[in-house]
MMTF fields as JSON, N, C-alpha, C and O atoms, coordinates in Angstrom:
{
  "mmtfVersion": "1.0.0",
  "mmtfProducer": "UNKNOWN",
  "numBonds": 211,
  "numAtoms": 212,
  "numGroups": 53,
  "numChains": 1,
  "numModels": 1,
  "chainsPerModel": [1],
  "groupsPerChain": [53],
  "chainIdList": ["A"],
  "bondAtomList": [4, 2, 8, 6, 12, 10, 16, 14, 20, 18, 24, 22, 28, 26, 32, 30, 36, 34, 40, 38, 44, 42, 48, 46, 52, 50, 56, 54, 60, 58, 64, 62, 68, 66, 72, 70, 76, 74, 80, 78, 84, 82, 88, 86, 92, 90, 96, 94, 100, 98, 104, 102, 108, 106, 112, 110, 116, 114, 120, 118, 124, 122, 128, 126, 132, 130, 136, 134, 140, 138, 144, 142, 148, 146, 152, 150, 156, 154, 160, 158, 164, 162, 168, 166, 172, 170, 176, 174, 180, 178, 184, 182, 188, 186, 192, 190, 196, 194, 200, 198, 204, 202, 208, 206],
  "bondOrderList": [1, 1, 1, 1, 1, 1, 1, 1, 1, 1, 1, 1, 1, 1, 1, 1, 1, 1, 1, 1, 1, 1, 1, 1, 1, 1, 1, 1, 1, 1, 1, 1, 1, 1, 1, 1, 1, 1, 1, 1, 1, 1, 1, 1, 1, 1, 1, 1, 1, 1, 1, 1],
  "groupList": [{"groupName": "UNK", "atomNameList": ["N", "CA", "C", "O"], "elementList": ["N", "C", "C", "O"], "formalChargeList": [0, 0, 0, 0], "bondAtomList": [1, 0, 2, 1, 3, 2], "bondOrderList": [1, 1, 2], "singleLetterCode": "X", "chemCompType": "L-PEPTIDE LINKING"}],
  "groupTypeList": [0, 0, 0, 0, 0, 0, 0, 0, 0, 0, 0, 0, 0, 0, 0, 0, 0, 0, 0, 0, 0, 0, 0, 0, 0, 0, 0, 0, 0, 0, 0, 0, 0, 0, 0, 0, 0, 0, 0, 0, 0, 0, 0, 0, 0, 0, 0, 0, 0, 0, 0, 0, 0],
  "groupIdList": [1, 2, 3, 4, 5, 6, 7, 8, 9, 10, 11, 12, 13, 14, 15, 16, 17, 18, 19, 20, 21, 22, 23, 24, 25, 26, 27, 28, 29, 30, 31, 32, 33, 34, 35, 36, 37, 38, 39, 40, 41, 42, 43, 44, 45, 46, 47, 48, 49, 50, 51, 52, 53],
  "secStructList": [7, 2, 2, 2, 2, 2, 2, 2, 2, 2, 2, 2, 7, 2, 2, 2, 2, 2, 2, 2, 2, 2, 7, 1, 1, 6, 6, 2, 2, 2, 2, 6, 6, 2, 2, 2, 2, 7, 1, 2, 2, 2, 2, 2, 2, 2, 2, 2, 2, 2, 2, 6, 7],
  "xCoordList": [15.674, 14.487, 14.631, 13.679, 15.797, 15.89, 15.643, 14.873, 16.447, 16.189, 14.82, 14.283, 14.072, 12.625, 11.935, 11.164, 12.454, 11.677, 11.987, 11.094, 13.547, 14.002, 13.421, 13.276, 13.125, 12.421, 11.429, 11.12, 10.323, 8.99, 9.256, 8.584, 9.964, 10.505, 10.679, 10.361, 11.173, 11.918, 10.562, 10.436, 9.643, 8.144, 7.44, 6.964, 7.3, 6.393, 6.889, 6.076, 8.143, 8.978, 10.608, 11.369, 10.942, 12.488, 13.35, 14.169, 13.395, 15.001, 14.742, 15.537, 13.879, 13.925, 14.683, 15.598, 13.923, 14.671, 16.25, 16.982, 16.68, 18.293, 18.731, 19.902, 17.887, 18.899, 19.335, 20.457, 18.133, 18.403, 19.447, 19.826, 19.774, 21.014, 22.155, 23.086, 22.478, 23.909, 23.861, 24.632, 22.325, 22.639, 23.111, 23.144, 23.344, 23.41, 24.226, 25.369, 23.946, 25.849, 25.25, 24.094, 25.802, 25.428, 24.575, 23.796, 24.433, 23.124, 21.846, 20.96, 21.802, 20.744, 19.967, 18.848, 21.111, 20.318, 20.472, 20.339, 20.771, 20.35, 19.221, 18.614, 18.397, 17.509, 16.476, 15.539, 16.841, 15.577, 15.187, 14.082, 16.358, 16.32, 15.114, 14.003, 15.559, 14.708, 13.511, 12.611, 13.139, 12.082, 11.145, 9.944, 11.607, 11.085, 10.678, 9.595, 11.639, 11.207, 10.276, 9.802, 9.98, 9.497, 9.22, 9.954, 8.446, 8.281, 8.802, 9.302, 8.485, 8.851, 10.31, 10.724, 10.965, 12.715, 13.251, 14.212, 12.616, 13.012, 13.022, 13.931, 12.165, 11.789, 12.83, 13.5, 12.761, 13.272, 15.047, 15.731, 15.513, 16.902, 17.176, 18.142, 16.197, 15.899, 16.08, 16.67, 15.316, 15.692, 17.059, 17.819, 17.198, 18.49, 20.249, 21.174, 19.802, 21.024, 20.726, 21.727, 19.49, 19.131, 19.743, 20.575, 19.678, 19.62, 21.432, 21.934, 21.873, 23.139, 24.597, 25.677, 24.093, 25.137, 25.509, 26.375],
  "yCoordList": [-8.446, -7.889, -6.383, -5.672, -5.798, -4.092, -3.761, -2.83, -4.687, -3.444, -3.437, -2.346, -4.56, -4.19, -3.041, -2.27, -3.0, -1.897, -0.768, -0.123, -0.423, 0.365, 1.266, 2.486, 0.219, 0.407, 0.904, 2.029, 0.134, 1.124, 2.152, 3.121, 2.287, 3.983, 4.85, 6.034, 4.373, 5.662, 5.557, 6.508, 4.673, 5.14, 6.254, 7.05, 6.418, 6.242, 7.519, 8.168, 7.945, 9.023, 9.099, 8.76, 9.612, 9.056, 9.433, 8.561, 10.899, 10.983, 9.984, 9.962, 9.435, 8.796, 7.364, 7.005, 6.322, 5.735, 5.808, 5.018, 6.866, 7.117, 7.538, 7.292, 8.147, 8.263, 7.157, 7.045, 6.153, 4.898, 3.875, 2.777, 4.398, 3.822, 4.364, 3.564, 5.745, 6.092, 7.369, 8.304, 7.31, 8.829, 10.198, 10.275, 10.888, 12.338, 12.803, 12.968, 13.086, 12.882, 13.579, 13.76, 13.689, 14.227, 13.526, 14.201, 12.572, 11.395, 12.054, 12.657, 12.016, 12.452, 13.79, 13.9, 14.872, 16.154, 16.466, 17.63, 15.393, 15.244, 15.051, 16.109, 13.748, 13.231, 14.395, 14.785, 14.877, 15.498, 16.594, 17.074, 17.314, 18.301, 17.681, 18.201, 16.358, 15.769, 15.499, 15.46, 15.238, 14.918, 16.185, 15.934, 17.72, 18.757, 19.159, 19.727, 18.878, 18.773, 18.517, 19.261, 16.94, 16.186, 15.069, 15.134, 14.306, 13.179, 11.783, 10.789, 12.113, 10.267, 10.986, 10.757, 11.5, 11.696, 11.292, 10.523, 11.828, 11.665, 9.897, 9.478, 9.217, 7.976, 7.103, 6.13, 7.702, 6.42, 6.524, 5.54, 8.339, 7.551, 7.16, 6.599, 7.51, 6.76, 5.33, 4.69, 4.833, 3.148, 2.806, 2.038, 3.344, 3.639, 3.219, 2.409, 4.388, 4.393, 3.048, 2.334, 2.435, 1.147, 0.447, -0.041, -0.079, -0.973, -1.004, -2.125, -0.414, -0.112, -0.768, -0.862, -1.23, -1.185, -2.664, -3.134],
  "zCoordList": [21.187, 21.82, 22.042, 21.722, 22.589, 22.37, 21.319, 21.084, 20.118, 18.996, 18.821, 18.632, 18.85, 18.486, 19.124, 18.553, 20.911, 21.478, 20.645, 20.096, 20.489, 19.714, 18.709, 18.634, 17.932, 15.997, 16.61, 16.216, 18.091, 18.121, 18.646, 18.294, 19.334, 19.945, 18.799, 18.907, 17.653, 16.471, 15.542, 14.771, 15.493, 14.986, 15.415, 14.605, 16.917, 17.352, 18.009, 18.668, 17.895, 18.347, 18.306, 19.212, 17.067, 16.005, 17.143, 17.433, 18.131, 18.579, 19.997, 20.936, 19.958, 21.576, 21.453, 22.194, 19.963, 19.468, 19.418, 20.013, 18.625, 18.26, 19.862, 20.151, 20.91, 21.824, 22.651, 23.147, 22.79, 23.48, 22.576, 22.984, 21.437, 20.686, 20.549, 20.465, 20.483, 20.892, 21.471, 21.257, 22.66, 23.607, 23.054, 21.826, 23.503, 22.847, 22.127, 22.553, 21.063, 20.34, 18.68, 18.297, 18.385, 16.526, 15.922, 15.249, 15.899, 15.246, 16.27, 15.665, 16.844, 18.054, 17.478, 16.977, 17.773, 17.013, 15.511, 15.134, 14.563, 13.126, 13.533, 13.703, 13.88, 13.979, 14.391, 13.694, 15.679, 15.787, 15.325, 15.58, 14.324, 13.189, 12.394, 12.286, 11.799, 10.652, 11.135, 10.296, 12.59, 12.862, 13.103, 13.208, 13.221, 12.874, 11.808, 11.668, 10.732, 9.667, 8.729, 7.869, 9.084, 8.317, 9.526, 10.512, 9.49, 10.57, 9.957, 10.482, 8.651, 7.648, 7.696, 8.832, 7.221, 7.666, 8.681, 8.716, 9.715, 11.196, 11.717, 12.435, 11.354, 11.078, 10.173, 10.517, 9.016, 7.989, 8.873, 9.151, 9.213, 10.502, 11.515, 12.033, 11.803, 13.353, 13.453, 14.323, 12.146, 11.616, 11.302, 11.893, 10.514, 9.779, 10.83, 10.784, 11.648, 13.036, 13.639, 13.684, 14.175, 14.828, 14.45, 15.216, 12.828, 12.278, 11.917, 11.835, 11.821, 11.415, 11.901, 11.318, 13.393, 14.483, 14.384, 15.122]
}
């Protein structure tokens, strides 16, 4: 049931997702690099890190 909240957190807003999965740390500000970037980037790792663990 988290990860699902999870996955909608990193839709719906990628570094909020990745932070409620491993808090502030290098994955965190990749993410929200990519999510400056690009929004489908920021997203497809946001999933990516979730899904991973």
């Amino acid at each position: 049931m988290a990860d699902i909240l999870r996955i909608i957190f990193a839709i719906i807003l990628p570094p909020v997702g990745v932070f409620l999965q491993v808090g502030i740390g290098k994955d965190f500000w990749i993410n929200l690099l990519l999510t400056i970037l690009g929004y489908i980037p920021g997203i497809v790792h946001a999933v990516w890190i979730i899904a991973r663990k």
